[in-house]
N, C-alpha and C positions, 0 to 999 in steps of 0.2 A: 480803752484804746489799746490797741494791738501792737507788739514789736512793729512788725510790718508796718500798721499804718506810721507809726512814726517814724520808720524808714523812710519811709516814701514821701512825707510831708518835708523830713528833709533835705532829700534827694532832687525834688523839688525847689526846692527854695533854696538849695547850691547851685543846681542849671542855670537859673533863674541869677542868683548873686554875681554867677562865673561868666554872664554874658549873654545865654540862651535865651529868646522871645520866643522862637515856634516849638509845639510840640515838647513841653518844659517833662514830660514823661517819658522822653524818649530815652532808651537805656533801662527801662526798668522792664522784667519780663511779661507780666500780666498786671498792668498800674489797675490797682483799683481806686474805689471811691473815694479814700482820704486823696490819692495823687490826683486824681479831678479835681477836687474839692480847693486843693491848694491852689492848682495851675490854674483855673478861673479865679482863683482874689488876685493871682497875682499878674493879668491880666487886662485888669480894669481902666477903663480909661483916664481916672485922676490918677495923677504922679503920686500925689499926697498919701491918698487909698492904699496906692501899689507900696509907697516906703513903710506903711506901718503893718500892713499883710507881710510884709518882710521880715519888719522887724520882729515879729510876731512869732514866726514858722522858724527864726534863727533861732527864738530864745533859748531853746531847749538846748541844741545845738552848742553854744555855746556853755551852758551850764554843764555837757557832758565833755566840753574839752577841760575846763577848767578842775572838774572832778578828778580828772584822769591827770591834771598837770600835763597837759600837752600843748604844745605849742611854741 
C-alpha cells in the first residue's frame, strides 16, 4: 500500500467522521481506487457495518497521531 493510498483512506474516513455522506472523495484531486474503496464500506446500509469500516480506516490514523504525540 501506497503513501497515497493511505492518504486517501484517511482523508476519507475524516469526511466521513467530520459529517460528510455524499461524495466522501470530495477534496482530493484525482481519488483513486483505495478512496472508492473506503467510500463504499463506508456507505453501506447497516449502522453496525458503517461503525466498524470506521473504526477500521481511523485505526491507522490514530496510531500516527499517537506516534507523533499529537493531540
Amino acid at each position: 500500500m501506497t503513501d497515497r493510498d493511505l492518504f486517501e483512506q484517511a482523508f476519507v474516513a475524516m469526511s466521513y467522521l467530520l459529517g460528510r455522506r455524499d461524495d466522501l472523495a470530495f477534496g482530493l484531486a484525482d481519488p483513486g481506487p483505495s478512496a472508492h474503496r473506503t467510500a463504499a464500506r463506508l456507505v453501506g446500509p447497516d449502522a453496525a457495518t458503517r461503525a466498524r469500516e470506521l473504526a477500521r480506516e481511523l485505526a491507522p490514523v490514530v496510531s500516527a497521531l499517537e506516534a507523533r504525540r499529537l493531540g
